[in-house]
Each structure stands twice: as C-alpha cells, then as structure tokens.
C-alpha positions in Angstrom: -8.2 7.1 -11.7 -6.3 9.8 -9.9 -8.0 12.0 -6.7 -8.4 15.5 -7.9 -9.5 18.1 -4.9 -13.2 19.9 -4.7 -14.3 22.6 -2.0 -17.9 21.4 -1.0 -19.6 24.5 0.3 -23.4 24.0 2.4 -25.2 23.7 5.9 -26.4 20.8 8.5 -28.8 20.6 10.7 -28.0 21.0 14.7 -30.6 21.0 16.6 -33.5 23.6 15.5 -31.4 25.9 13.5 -29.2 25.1 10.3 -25.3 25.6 11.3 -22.6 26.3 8.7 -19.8 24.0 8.9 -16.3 25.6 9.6 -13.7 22.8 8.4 -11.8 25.7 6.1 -13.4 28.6 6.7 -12.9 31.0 3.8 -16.1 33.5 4.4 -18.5 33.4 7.8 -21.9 31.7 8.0 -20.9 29.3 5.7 -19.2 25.8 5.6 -16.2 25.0 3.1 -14.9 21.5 3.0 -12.2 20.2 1.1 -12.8 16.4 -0.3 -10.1 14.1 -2.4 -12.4 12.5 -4.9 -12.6 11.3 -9.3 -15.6 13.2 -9.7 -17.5 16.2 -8.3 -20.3 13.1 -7.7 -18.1 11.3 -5.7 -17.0 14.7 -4.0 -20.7 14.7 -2.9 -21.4 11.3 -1.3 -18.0 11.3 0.5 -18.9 15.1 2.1 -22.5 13.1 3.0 -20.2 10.6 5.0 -18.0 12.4 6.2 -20.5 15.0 8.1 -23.0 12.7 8.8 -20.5 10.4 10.8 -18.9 13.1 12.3 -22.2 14.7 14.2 -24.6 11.4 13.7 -26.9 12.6 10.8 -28.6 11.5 8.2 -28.2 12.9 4.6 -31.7 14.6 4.9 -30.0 17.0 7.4 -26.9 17.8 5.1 -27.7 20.5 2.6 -24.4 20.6 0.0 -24.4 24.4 -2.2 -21.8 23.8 -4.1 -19.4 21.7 -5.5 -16.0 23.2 -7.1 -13.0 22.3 -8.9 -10.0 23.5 -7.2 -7.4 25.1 -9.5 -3.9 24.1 -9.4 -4.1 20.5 -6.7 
C-alpha cells in the first residue's frame, strides 16, 4: 500500500501550559506536522510516536485537531 502525506495539526503538554508544536509552522500558536502514512488512522498513531518520543510523553498529553489530506504528494 503506497504512503500518501497528511498535515496533523494539535497541542502537547509542557509543563503547566499546552505548547503548540512548530515542526512546519504554517500559522502561530499552533502545531503542523507532516506524517507519511496509508490512512489518516495511521497518520494519527505515528504523530502519537513521533511526539511522544521526541519530548517523553504519554499519549494523554498529545491533543491531535486535525488530520488532512494533502493535495498533490
């Protein structure tokens, strides 16, 4: 099954506050993540793994907004 490429937009937890993540920023205050994955499901568990490993959190600190297709990849 061939990769197609989703922009995962949401928040984490750092600390006491929620923090957008800034991997491709595209507006401020919030994060915008690009993912390789089959399915927009899959686009969601590999944003969970990727952010958690990456600052140590579990997926109850991760809050994903949205999940979209991107045109022409």
């Amino acid at each position: 099954m061939e990769d197609k490429t989703f922009e995962v937009k949401g928040t984490f937890l750092m600390g006491d506050d929620w923090k957008p993540y800034k991997k491709v920023i595209s507006a401020p205050n919030e994060y915008k993540k690009v993912i390789s994955a089959p399915n927009e499901k899959q686009a969601r568990e590999r944003t969970f793994a990727v952010i958690g490993s990456k600052h140590n959190l579990k997926r109850m600190y991760i809050k994903i907004d949205d999940v979209t297709l991107v045109k022409g990849e």
